[in-house]
C-alpha positions as CSV (number, residue, x, y, z in Angstrom):
1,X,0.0,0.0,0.0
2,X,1.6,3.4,-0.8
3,X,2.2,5.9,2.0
4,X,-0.5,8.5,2.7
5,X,1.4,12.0,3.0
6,X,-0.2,13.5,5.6
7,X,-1.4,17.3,5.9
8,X,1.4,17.7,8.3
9,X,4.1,15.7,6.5
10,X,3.2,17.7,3.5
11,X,3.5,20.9,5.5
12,X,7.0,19.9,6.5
13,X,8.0,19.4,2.5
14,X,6.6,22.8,1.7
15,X,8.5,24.4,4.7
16,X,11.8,22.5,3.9
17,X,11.2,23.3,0.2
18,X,10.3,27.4,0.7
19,X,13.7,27.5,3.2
20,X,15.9,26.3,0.3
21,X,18.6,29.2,0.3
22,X,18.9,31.8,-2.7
23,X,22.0,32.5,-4.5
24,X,24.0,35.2,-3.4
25,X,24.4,36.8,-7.0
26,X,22.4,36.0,-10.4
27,X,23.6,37.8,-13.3
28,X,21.9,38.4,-16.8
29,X,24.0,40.5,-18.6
30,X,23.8,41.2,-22.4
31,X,25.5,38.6,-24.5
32,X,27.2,40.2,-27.5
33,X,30.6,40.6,-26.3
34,X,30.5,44.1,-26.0
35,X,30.6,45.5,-22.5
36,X,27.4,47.8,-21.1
37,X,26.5,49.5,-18.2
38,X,25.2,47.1,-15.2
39,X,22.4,47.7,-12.9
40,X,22.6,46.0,-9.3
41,X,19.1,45.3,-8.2
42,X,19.0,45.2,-3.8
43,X,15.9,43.2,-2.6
44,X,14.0,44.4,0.6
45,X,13.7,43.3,4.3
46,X,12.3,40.0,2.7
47,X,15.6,38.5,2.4
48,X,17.4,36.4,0.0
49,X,17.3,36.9,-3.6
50,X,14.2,38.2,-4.9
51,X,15.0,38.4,-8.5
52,X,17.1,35.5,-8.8
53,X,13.9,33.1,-9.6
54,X,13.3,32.5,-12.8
55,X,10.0,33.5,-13.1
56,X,11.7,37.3,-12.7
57,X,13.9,36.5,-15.9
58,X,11.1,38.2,-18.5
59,X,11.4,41.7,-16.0
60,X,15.1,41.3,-15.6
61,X,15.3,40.8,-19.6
62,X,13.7,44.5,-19.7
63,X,16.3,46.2,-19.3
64,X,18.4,44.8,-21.5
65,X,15.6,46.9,-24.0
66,X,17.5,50.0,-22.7
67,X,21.3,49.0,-22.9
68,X,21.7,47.4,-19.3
69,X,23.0,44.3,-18.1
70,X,21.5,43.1,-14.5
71,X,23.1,41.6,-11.3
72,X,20.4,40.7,-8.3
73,X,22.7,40.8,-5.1
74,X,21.2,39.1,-2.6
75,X,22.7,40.8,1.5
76,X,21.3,38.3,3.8
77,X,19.6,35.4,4.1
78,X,21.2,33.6,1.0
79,X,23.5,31.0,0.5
80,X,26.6,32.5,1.5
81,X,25.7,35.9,3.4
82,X,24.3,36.3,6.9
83,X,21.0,34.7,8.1
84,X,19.5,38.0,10.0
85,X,20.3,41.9,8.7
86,X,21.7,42.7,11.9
87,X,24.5,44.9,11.6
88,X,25.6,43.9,7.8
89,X,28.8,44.8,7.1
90,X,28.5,48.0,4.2
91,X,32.2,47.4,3.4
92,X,31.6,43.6,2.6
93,X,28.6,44.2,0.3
94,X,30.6,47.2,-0.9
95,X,33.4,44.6,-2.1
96,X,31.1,42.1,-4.1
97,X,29.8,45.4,-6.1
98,X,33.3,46.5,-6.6
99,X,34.1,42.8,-8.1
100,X,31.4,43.2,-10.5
101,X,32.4,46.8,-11.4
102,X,35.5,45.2,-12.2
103,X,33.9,42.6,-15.0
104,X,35.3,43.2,-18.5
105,X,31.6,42.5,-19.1
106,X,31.1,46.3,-17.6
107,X,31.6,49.5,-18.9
108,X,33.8,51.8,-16.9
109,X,32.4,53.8,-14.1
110,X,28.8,52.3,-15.6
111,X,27.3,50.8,-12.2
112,X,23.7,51.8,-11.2
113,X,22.5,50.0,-7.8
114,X,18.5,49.8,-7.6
115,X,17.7,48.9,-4.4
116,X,13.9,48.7,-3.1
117,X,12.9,49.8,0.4
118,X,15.7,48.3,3.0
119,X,17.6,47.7,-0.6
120,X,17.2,51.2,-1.0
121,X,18.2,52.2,2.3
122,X,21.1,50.1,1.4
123,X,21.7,51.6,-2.2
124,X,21.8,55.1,-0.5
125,X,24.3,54.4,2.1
126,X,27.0,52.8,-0.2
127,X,26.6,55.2,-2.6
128,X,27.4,57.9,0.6
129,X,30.1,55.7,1.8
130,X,31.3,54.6,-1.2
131,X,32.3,55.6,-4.8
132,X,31.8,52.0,-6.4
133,X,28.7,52.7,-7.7
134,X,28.1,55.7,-10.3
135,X,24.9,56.4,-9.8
136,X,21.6,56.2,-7.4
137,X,18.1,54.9,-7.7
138,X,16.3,54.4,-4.2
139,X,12.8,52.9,-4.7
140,X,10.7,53.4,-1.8
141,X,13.6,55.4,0.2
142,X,14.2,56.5,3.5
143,X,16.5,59.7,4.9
144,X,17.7,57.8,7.9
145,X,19.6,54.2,9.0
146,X,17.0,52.1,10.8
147,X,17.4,49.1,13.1
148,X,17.7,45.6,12.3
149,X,14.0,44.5,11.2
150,X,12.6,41.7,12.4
151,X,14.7,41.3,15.3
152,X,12.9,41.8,19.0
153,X,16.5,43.5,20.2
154,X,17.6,46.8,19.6
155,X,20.3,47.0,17.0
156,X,21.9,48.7,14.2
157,X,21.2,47.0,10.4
158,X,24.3,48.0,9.3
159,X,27.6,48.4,10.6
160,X,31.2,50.8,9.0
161,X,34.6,50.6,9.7
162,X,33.7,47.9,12.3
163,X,31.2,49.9,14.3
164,X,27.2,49.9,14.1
165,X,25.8,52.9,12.6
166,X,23.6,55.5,14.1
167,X,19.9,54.4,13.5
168,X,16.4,55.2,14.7
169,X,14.3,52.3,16.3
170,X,11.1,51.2,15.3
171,X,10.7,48.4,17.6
172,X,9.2,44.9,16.5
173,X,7.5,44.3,20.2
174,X,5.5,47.1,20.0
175,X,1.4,47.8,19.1
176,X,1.7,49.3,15.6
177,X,4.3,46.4,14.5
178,X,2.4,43.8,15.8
179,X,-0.8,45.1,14.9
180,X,0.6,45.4,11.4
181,X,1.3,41.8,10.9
182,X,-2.2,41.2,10.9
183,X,-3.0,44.3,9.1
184,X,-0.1,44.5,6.5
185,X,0.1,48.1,7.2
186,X,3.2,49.4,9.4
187,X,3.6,53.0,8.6
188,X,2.1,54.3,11.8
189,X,5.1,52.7,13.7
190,X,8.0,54.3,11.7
191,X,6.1,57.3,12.0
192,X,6.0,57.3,15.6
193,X,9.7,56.2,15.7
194,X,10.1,58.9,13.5
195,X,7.8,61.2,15.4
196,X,9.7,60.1,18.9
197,X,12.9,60.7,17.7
198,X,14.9,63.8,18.8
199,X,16.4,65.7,16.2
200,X,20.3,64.9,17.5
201,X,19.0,61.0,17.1
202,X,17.4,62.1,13.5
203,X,20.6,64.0,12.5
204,X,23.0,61.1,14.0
205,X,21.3,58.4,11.7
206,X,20.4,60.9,8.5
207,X,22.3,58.8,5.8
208,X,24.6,61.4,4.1
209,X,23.2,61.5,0.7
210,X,25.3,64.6,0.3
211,X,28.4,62.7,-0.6
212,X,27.0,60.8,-3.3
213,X,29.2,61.5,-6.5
214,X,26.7,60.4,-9.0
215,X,22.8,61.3,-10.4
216,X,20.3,60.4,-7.6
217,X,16.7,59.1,-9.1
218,X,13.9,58.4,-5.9
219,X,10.8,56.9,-6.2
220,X,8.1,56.9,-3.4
221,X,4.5,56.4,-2.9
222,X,1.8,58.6,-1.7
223,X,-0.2,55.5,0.0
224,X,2.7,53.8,1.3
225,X,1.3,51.2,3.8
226,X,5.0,49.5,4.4
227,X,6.7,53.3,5.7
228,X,6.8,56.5,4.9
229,X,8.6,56.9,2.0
230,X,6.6,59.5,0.0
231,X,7.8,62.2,3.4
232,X,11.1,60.3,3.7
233,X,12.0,60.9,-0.1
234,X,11.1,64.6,0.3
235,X,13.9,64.7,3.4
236,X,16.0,63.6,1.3
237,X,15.4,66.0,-1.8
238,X,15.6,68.9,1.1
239,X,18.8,67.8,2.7
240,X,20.2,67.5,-0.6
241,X,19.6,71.1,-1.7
242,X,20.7,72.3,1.5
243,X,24.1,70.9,0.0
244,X,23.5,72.6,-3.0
245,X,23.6,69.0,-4.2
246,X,25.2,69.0,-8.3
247,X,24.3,66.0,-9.6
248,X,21.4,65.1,-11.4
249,X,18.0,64.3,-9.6
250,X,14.9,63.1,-10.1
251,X,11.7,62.3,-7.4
252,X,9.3,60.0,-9.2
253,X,6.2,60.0,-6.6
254,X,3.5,57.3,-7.1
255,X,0.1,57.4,-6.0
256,X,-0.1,54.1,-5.1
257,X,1.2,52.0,-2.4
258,X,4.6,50.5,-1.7
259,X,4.1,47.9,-4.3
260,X,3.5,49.8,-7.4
261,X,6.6,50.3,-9.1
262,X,5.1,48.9,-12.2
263,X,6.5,49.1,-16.0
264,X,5.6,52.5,-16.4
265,X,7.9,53.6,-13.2
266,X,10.6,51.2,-14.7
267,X,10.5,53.2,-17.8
268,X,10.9,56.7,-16.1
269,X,13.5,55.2,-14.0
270,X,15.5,53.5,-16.7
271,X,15.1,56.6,-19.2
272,X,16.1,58.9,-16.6
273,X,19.0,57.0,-16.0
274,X,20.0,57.1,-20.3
275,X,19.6,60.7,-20.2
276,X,21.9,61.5,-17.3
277,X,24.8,58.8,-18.0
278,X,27.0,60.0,-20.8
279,X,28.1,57.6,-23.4
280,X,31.1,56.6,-21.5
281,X,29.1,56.7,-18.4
282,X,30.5,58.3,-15.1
């Protein structure tokens, strides 16, 4: 007689299945032995490698339609990089950029890194702390260094030079984070971090998008449920005037929510980015 799989054997397959670890990199670069500028794509707070499954190869393959090869990096929770984002080392994901900057495959000073929510977060604070990447695109952004998400302590996500950066908290034990795991709405709580926050603790963990050396493309929505990134991305346009910021930049605000970066957005973004990279890029 042949084995019965049981609801809760077949639970246990789909758990051990859905924990399979992503790939830390997954390239799909142009293939006519010429080499192009390169996009970096940074997932969110999800983990892993978001566009690394293959049904994501038909979106990825889009941007080949405007002269770009693609890398998705994964930072945490793939096969090789750390299973929590608690204090990721910027200087470490800094490097893997910098060895695909290096590709023959890649034009010179050509590197774009897309990062969405915590990727962009991410994208904004090596492009502060870092000249490996030429230029800027933060979907869904925010102005300041959070903690580590999903973690009940209190800690830094990121770390530099070997010490945890300055960040505000929005705890995970707390009403409006709980509440939102129910709801799928969090906003209220990094508002109220934000809100709580004194301006020394604001200015401490202000990422310093000043000291970006390339073009700097936001895009934020009006609805967001996830955070505030519509009020976030305006912080950002205002601290960068205040620099009298000389690069290129361009706020792309969405009315919807924090999921609706669509093909339309990826068109503005990626024909924003044509316009302001010279033929030799830089």
């Amino acid at each position: 007689m042949k084995k019965l799989i049981t609801p809760t054997l077949l639970v246990g397959l789909l758990t051990a299945c859905s924990q399979a670890p992503s790939p830390d990199l997954h390239k799909l670069y142009i293939n006519d032995e010429q080499a192009h500028p390169l996009v970096v794509l940074l997932g969110g707070s999800d983990g892993g490698n978001y566009f690394a499954a293959p049904q994501m190869k038909p979106l990825l393959e889009r941007y080949h339609d405007y002269g770009f090869s693609v890398a998705s990096l994964g930072y945490f929770g793939t096969e090789n990089t750390p299973d929590k984002p608690r204090e990721l080392s910027l200087e470490a994901i800094n490097e893997r950029i910098a060895l695909l900057a290096a590709d023959p495959a890649v034009k010179d000073e050509c590197v774009v890194l897309l990062g969405f929510s915590k990727g962009a977060e991410l994208a904004l604070l090596l492009g502060s702390h870092f000249d490996t990447a030429n230029h800027i695109v933060a979907a869904f952004p925010s102005h300041v260094a959070w903690n580590a998400v999903k973690s009940p302590s209190s800690q830094s996500g990121w770390r530099l030079n070997g010490e945890p950066l300055a960040y505000i908290d929005a705890p995970l034990v707390s009403f409006d984070m709980l509440s939102g795991m129910i709801t799928g709405e969090y906003v209220d709580a990094f508002n109220d971090a934000l809100a709580e926050a004194s301006p020394a603790d604001i200015d401490a963990a202000r990422i310093p998008v000043e000291q970006i050396q390339g073009s700097v493309t936001l895009v934020s929505s009006k609805q967001d449920q996830i955070w505030p990134s519509y009020d976030m991305a305006l912080q950002i346009e205002e601290h960068l005037k205040q620099h009298d910021y000389s690069q290129p930049t361009l706020h792309i605000a969405l009315e919807g929510d924090h999921y609706s970066y669509d093909r339309d957005t990826m068109h503005k973004v990626l024909s924003q980015l044509k316009e302001v990279m010279n033929p030799d890029c830089g």
